[in-house]
TORKOL-4160 file (C-alpha; in steps of 0.2 Angstrom, whole numbers, padded with zeros to 4 digits, m for minus):
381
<pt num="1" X="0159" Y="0008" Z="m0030"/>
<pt num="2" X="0145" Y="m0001" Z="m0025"/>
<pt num="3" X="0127" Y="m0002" Z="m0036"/>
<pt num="4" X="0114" Y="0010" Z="m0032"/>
<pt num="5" X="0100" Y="m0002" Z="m0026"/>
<pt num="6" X="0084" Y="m0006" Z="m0037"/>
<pt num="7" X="0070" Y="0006" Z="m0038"/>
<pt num="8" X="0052" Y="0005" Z="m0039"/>
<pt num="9" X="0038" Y="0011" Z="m0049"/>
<pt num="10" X="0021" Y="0017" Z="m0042"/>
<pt num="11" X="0006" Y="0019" Z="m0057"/>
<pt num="12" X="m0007" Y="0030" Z="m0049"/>
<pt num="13" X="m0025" Y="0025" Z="m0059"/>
<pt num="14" X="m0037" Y="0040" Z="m0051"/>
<pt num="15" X="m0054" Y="0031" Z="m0057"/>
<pt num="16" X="m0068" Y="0021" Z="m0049"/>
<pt num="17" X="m0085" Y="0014" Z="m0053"/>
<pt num="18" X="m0090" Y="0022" Z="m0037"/>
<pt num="19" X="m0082" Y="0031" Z="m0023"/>
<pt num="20" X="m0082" Y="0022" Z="m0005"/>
<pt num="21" X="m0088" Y="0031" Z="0008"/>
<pt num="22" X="m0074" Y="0028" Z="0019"/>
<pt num="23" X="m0060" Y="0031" Z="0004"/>
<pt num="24" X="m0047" Y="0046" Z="0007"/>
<pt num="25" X="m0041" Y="0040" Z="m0007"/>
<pt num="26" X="m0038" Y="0051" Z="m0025"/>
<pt num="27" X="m0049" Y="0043" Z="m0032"/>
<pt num="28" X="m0062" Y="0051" Z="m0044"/>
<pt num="29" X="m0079" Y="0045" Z="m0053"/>
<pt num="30" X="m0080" Y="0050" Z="m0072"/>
<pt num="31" X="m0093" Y="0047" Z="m0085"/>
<pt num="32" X="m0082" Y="0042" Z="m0098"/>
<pt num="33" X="m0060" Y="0042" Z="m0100"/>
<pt num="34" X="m0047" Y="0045" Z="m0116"/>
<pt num="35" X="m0041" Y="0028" Z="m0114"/>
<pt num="36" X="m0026" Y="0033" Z="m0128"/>
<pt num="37" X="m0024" Y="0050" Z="m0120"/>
<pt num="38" X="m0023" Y="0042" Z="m0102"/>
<pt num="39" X="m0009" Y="0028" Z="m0108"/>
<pt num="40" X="0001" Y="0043" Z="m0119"/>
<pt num="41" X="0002" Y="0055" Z="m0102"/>
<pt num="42" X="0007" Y="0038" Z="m0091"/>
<pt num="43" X="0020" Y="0035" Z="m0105"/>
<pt num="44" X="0028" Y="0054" Z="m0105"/>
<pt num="45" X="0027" Y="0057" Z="m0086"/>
<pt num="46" X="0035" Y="0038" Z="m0083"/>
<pt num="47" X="0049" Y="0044" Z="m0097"/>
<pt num="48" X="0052" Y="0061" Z="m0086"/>
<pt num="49" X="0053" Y="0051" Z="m0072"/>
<pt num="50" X="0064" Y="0038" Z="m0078"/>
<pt num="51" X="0078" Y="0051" Z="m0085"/>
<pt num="52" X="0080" Y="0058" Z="m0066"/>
<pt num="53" X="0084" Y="0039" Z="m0059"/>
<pt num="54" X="0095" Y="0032" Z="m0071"/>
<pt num="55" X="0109" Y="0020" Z="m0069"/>
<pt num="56" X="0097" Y="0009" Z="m0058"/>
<pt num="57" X="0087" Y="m0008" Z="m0059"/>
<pt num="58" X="0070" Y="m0011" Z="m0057"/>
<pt num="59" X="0063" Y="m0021" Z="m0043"/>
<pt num="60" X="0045" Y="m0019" Z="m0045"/>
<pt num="61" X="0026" Y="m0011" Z="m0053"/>
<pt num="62" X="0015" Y="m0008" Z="m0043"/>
<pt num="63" X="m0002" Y="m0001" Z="m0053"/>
<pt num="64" X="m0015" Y="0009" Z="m0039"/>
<pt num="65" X="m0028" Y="0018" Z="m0038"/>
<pt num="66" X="m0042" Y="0022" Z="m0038"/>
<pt num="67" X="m0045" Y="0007" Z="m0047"/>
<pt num="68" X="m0032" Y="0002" Z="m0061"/>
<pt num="69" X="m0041" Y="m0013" Z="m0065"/>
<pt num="70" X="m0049" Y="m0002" Z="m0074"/>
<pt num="71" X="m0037" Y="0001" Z="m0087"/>
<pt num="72" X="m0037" Y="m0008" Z="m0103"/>
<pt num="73" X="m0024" Y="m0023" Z="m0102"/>
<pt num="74" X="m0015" Y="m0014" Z="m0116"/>
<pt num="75" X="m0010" Y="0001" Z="m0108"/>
<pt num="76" X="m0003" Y="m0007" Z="m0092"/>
<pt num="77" X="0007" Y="m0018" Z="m0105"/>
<pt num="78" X="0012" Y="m0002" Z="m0113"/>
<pt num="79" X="0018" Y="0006" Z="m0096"/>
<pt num="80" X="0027" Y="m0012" Z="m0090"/>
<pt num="81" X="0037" Y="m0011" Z="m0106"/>
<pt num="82" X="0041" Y="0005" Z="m0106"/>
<pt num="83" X="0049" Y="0004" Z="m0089"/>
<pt num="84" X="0058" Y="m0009" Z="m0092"/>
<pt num="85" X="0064" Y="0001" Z="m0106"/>
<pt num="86" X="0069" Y="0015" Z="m0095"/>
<pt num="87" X="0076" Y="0002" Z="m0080"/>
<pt num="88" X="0082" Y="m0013" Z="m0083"/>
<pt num="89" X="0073" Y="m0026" Z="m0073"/>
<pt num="90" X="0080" Y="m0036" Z="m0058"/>
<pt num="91" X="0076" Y="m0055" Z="m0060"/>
<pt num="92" X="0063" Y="m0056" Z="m0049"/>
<pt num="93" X="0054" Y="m0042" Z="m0055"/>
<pt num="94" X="0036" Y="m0042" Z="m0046"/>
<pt num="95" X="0024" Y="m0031" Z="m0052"/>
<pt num="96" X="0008" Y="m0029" Z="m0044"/>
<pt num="97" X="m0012" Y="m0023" Z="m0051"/>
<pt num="98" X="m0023" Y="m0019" Z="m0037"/>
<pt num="99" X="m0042" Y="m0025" Z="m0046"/>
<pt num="100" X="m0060" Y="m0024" Z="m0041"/>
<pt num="101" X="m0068" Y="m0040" Z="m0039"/>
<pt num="102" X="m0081" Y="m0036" Z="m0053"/>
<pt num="103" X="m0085" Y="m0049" Z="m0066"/>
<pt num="104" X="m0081" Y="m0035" Z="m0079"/>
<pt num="105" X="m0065" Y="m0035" Z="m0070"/>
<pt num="106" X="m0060" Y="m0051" Z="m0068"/>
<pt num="107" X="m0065" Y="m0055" Z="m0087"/>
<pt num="108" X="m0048" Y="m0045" Z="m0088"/>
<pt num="109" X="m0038" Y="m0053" Z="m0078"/>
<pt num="110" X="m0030" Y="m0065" Z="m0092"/>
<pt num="111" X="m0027" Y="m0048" Z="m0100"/>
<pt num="112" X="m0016" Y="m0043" Z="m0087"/>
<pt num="113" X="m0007" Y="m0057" Z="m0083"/>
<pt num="114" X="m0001" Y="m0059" Z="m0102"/>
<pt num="115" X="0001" Y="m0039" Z="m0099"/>
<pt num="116" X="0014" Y="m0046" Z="m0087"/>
<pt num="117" X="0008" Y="m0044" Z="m0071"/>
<pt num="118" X="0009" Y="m0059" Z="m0058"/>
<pt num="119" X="0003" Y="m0053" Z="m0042"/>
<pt num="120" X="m0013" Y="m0047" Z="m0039"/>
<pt num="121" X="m0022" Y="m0035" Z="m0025"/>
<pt num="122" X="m0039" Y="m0039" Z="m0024"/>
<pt num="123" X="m0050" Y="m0028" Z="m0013"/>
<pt num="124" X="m0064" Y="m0042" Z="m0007"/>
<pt num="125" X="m0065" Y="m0028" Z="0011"/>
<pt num="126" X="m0079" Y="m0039" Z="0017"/>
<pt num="127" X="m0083" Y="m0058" Z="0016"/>
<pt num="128" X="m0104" Y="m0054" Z="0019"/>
<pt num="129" X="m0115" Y="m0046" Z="0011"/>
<pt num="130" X="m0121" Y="m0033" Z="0024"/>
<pt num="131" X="m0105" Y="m0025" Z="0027"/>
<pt num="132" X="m0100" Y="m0023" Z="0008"/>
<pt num="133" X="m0116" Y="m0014" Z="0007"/>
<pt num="134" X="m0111" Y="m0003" Z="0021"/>
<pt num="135" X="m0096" Y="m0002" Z="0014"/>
<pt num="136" X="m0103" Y="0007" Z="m0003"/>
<pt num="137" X="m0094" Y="m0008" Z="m0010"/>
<pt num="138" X="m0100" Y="m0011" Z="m0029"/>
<pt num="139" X="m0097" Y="m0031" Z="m0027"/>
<pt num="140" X="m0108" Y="m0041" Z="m0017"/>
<pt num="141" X="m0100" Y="m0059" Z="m0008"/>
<pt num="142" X="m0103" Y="m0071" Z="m0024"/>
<pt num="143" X="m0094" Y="m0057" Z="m0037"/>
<pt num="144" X="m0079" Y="m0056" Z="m0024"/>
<pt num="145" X="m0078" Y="m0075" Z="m0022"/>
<pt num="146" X="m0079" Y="m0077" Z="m0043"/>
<pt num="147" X="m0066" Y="m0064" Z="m0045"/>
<pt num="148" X="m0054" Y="m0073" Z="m0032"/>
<pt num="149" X="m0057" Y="m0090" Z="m0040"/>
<pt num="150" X="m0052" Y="m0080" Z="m0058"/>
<pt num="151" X="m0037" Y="m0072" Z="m0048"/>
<pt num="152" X="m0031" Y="m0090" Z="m0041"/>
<pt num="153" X="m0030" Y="m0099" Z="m0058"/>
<pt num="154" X="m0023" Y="m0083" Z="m0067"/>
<pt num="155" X="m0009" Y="m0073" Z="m0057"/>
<pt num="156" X="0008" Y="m0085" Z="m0046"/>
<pt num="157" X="0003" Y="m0074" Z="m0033"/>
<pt num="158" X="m0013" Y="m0067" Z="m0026"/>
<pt num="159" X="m0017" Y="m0054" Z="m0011"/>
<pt num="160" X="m0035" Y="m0048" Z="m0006"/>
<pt num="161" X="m0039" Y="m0036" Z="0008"/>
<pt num="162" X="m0053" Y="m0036" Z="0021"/>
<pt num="163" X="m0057" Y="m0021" Z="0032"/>
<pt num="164" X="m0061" Y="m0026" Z="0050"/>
<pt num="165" X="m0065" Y="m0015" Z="0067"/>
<pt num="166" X="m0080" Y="m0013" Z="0057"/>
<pt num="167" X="m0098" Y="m0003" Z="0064"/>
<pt num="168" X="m0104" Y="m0018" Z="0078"/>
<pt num="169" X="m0092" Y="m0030" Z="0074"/>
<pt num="170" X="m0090" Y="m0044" Z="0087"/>
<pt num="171" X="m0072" Y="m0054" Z="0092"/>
<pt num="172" X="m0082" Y="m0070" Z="0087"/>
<pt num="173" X="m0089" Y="m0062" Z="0070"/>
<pt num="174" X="m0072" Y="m0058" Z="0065"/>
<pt num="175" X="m0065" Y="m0073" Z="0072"/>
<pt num="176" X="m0078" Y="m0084" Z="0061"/>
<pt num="177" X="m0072" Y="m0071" Z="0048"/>
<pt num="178" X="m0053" Y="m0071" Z="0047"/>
<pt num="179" X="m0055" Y="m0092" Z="0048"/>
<pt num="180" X="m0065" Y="m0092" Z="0030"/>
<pt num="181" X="m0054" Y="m0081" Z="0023"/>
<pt num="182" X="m0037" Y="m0091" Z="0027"/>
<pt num="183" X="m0049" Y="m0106" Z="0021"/>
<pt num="184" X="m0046" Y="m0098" Z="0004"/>
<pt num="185" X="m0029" Y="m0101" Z="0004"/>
<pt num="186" X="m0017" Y="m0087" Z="m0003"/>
<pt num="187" X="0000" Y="m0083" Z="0005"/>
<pt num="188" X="m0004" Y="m0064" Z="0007"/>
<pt num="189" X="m0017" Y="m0054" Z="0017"/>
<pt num="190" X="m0019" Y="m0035" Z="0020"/>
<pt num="191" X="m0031" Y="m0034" Z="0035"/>
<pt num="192" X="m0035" Y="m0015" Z="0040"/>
<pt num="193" X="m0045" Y="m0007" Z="0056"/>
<pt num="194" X="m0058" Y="0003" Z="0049"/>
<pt num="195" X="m0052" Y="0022" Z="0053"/>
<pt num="196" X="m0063" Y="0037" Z="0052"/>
<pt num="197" X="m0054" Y="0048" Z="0035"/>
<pt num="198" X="m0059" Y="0065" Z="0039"/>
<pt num="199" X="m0069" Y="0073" Z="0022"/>
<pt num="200" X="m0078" Y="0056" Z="0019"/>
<pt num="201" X="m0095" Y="0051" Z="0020"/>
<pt num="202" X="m0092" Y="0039" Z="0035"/>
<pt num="203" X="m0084" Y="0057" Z="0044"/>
<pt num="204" X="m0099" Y="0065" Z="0043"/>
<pt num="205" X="m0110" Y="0050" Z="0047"/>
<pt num="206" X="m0097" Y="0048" Z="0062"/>
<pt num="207" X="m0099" Y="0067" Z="0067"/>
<pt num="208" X="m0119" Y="0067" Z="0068"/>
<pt num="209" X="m0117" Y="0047" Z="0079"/>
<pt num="210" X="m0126" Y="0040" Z="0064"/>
<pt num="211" X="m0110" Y="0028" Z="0062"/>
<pt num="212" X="m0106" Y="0018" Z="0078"/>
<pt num="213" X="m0089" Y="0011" Z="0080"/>
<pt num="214" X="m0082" Y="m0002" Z="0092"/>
<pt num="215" X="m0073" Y="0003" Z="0107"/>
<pt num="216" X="m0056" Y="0005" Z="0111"/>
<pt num="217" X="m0057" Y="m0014" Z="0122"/>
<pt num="218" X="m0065" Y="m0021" Z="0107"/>
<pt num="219" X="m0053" Y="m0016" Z="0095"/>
<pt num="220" X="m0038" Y="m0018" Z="0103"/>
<pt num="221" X="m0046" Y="m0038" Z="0106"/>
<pt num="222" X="m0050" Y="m0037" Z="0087"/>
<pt num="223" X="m0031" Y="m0033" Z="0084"/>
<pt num="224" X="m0025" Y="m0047" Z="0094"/>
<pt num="225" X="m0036" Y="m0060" Z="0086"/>
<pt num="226" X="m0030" Y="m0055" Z="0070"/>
<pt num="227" X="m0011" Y="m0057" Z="0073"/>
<pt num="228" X="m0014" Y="m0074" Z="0086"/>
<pt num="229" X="m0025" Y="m0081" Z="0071"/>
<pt num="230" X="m0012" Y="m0075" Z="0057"/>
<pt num="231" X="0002" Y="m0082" Z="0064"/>
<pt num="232" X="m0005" Y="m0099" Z="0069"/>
<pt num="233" X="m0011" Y="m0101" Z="0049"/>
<pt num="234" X="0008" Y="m0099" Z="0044"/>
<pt num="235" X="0005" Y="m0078" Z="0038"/>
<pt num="236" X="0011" Y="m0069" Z="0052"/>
<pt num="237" X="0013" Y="m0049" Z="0049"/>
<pt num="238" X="0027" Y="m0044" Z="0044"/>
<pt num="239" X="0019" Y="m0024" Z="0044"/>
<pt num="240" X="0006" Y="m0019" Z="0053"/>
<pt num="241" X="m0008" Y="m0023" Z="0044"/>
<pt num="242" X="0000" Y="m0036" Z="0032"/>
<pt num="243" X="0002" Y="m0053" Z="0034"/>
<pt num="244" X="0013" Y="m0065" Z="0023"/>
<pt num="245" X="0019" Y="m0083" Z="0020"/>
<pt num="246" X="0039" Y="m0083" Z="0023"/>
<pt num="247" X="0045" Y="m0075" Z="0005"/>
<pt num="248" X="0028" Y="m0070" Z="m0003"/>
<pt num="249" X="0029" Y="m0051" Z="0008"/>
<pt num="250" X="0024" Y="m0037" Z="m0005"/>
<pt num="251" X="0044" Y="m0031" Z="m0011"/>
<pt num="252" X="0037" Y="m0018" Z="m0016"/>
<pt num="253" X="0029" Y="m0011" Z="m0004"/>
<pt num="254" X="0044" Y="m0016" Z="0007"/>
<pt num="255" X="0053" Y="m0003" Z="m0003"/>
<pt num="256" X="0043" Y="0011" Z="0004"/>
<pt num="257" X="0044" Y="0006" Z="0023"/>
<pt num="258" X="0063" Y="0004" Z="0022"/>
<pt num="259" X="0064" Y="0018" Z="0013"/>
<pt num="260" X="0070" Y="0015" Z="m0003"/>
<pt num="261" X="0070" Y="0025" Z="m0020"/>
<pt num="262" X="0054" Y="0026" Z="m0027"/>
<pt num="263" X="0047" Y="0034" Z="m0043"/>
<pt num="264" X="0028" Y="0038" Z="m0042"/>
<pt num="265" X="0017" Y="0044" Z="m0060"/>
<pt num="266" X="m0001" Y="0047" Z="m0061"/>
<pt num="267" X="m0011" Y="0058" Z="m0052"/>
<pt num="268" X="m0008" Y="0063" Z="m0036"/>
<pt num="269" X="0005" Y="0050" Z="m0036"/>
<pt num="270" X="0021" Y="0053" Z="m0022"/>
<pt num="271" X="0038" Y="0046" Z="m0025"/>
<pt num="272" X="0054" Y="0047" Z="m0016"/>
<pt num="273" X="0072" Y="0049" Z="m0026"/>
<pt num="274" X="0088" Y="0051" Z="m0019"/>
<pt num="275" X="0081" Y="0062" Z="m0004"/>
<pt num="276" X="0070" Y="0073" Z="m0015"/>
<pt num="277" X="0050" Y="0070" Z="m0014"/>
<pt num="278" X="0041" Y="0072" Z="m0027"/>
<pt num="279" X="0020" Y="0076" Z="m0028"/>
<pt num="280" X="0010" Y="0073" Z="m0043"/>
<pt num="281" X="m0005" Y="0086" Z="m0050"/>
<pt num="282" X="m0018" Y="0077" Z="m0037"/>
<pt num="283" X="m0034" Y="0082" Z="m0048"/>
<pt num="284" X="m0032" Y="0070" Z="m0063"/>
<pt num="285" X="m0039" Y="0083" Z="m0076"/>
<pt num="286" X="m0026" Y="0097" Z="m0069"/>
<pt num="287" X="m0011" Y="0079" Z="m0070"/>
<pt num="288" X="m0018" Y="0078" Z="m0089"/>
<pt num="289" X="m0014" Y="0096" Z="m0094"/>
<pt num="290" X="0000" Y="0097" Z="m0084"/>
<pt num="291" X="0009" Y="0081" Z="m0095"/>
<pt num="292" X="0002" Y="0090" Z="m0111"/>
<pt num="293" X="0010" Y="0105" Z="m0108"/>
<pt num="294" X="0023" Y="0100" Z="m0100"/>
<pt num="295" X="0029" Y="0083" Z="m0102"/>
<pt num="296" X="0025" Y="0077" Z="m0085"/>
<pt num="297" X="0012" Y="0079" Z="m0070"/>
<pt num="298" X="0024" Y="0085" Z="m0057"/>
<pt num="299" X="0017" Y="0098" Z="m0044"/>
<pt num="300" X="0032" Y="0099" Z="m0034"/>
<pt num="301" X="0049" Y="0095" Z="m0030"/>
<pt num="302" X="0057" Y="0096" Z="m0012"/>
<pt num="303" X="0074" Y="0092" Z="m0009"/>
<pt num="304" X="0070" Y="0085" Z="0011"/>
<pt num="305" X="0083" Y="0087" Z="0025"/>
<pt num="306" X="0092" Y="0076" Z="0036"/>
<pt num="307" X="0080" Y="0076" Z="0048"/>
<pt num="308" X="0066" Y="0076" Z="0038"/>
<pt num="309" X="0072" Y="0059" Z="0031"/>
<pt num="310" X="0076" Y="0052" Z="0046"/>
<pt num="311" X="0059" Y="0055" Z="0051"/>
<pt num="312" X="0050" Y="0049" Z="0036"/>
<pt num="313" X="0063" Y="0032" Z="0039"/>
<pt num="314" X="0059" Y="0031" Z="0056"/>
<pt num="315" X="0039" Y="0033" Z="0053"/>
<pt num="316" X="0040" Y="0021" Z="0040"/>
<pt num="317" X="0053" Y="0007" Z="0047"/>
<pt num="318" X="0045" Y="0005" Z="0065"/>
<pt num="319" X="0026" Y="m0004" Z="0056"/>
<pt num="320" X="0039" Y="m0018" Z="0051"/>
<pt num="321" X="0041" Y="m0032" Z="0061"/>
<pt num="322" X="0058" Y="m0033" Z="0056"/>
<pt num="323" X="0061" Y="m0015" Z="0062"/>
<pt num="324" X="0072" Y="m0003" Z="0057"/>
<pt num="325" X="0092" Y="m0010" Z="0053"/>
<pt num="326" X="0104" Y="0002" Z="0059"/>
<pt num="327" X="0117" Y="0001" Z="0046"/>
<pt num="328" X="0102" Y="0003" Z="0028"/>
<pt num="329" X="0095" Y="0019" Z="0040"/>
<pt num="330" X="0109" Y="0028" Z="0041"/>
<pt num="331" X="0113" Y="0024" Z="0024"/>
<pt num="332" X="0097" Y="0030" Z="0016"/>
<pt num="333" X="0095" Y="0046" Z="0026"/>
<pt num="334" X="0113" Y="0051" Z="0031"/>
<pt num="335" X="0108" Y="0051" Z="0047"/>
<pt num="336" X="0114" Y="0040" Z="0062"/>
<pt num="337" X="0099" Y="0029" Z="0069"/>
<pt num="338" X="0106" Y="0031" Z="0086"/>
<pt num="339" X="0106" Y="0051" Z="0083"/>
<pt num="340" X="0085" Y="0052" Z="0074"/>
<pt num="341" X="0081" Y="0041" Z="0092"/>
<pt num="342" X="0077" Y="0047" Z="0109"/>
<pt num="343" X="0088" Y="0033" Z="0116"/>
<pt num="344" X="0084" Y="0038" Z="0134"/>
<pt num="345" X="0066" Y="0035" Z="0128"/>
<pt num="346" X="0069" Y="0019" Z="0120"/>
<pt num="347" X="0076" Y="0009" Z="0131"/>
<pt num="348" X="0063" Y="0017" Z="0145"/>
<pt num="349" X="0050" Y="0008" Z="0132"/>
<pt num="350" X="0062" Y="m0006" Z="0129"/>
<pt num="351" X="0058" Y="m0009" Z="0148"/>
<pt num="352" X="0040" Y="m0008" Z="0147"/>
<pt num="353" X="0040" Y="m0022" Z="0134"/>
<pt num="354" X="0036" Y="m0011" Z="0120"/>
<pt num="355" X="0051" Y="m0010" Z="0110"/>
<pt num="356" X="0068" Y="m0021" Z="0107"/>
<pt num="357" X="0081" Y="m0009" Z="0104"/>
<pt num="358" X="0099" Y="m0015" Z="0101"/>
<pt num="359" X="0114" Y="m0011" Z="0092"/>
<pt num="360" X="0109" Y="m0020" Z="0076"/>
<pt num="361" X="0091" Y="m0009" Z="0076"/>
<pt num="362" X="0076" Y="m0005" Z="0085"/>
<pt num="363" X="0057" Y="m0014" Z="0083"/>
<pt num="364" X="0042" Y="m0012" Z="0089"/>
<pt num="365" X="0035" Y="m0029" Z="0100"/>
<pt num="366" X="0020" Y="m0038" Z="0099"/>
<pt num="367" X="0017" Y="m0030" Z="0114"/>
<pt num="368" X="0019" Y="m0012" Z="0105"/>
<pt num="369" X="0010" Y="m0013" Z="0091"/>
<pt num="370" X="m0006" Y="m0006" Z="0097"/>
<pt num="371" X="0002" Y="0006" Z="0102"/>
<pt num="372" X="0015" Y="0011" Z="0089"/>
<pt num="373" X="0010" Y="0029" Z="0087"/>
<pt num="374" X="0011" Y="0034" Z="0104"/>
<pt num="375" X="0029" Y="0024" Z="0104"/>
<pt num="376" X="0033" Y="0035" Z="0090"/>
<pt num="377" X="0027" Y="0053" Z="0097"/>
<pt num="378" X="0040" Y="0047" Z="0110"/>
<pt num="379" X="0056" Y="0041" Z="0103"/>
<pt num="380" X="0055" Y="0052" Z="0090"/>
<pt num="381" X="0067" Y="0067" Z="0090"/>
């Protein structure tokens, strides 16, 4: 019998200096935190986690938030350990802290890194000083550029994200833009059009016409210009909205839109095990007396269909470049690719230019792309 593939672990951290106002994140503002009690309950629901996946490898951590570089270096060590106690670790095991660019933060990086974490997330959003205010961002320019010099010298591999499609944003501003930040010189880059979360402060700005966004031919030129520029720097996307050198994609994140086994801890934290989802306590005080009382912060657990993994699959599988591979979809959802898929539909896009559909899998074109979610409402059984 073959091995079970790898699994990987998702560490939800559910605090922030300050919540953003564009963040529908579970994210949560708190005077103080129970650093020993936090890294206990982590330990416990990681533990109850752990005993419903066994027989399995570990391929990756990924610790997010919130904002987990928040978290003393000594309890993400504690929670690496313990995982690899639990799974034992493939050989490239990546394991991933998404971080602040704060000096406080960055004076932990060293921390983390000897923790045993080599990639780091690092959430610059903005590369001027007027937008991370807009933003509600609590770093200004210099801080960002500091904690990415920190980052550089510390971690193998380093990622920061910038938030485009911003209010009055021009193509040659973003242009101008894109072109620093590939001037900085990592091999990842997650790049996201700013969207409108309901329940945020940017909603209800949105909603009275106090926030002014671009228009639908700006944005779709804004798009464009960030996969042209991407690809020609040698970090084309390989999803959506992230852009990699060859070999230096996020594997963990890779897991999730291939749909792989995943176990998710912390609040409000999802996970997907052998067709079963599982839901943390969102509310982080409701998570902590939920792991005190009962050894874990689950909220529920739902065995999920056929169809409902095929859906999940195909949601997930068309942001890749790559696509979705025929023979790994039907494997991790039972379900035929061929029988989850309006074929007619497909191949009437196909014709379009929107989709390359074969035996060997289907994908989204450049072409597509923009236009992924209305490709999906139609192939989509």
């Amino acid at each position: 019998m073959a091995a079970l593939p790898p699994v990987a672990l998702y560490v939800h951290w559910p605090f922030c200096v300050t919540k953003c106002p564009y963040c529908d994140f579970n994210s949560h503002v708190r005077e103080s935190v129970d650093q020993a009690a936090w890294r206990d309950a982590l330990l416990a629901d990681l533990a109850f986690e752990a005993a419903r996946l066994p027989g399995r490898q570990l391929a990756s951590i990924f610790f997010g938030g919130g904002t987990p570089s928040l978290m003393p270096p000594e309890t993400v060590a504690a929670i690496i350990a313990a995982a690899q106690r639990h799974w034992p670790p493939t050989d490239d095991l990546e394991i991933t802290l998404e971080a602040n660019p704060s000096s406080v933060e960055a004076g932990r990086f060293a921390g983390f890194a000897a923790a045993g974490v080599n990639r780091l997330s690092l959430g610059v959003q903005a590369l001027d000083d007027a937008a991370l205010k807009l933003l509600g961002r609590p770093h200004d320019l210099a801080a960002a550029l500091a904690a990415l010099d920190v980052a550089q010298s510390t971690f193998g591999r380093v990622s920061f994200d910038l938030i485009y499609d911003r209010p009055g944003m021009t193509r040659e501003a973003w242009a101008a833009e894109l072109t620093r930040a590939l001037g900085f010189g990592t091999t990842h880059l997650s790049l996201y059009q700013l969207t409108i979360e309901p329940g945020t402060r940017f909603a209800a700005l949105f909603a009275r016409g106090e926030l002014l966004m671009p228009d639908e031919d700006t944005s779709a030129d804004l798009f464009a210009i960030t996969q042209e520029m991407m690809a020609a720097a040698g970090l084309p996307a390989y999803e959506i909205s992230n852009h990699a050198a060859p070999g230096r994609e996020s594997r963990h994140n890779l897991t999730y839109w291939r749909y792989g086994d995943y176990a998710g801890i912390g609040p409000g934290a999802h996970g997907r095990r052998a067709g079963v989802a599982t839901l943390r306590r969102k509310k982080p005080e409701a998570w902590l007396a939920g792991v005190r009382e009962a050894g874990h912060g689950m909220e529920s657990e739902t065995a999920l269909t056929a169809t409902e993994r095929a859906t999940e699959a195909l949601v997930m599988g068309l942001r890749l470049a790559e696509g979705l591979d025929a023979a790994r979809f039907a494997v991790r959802t039972g379900t035929a690719l061929a029988d989850a898929v309006d074929m007619a539909a497909a191949y009437r896009l196909a014709d379009q230019g929107l989709l390359a559909v074969s035996d060997a899998g289907i994908r989204l074109t450049r072409a597509g792309w923009p236009l992924a979610n209305a490709v999906l409402a139609q192939i989509a059984r």
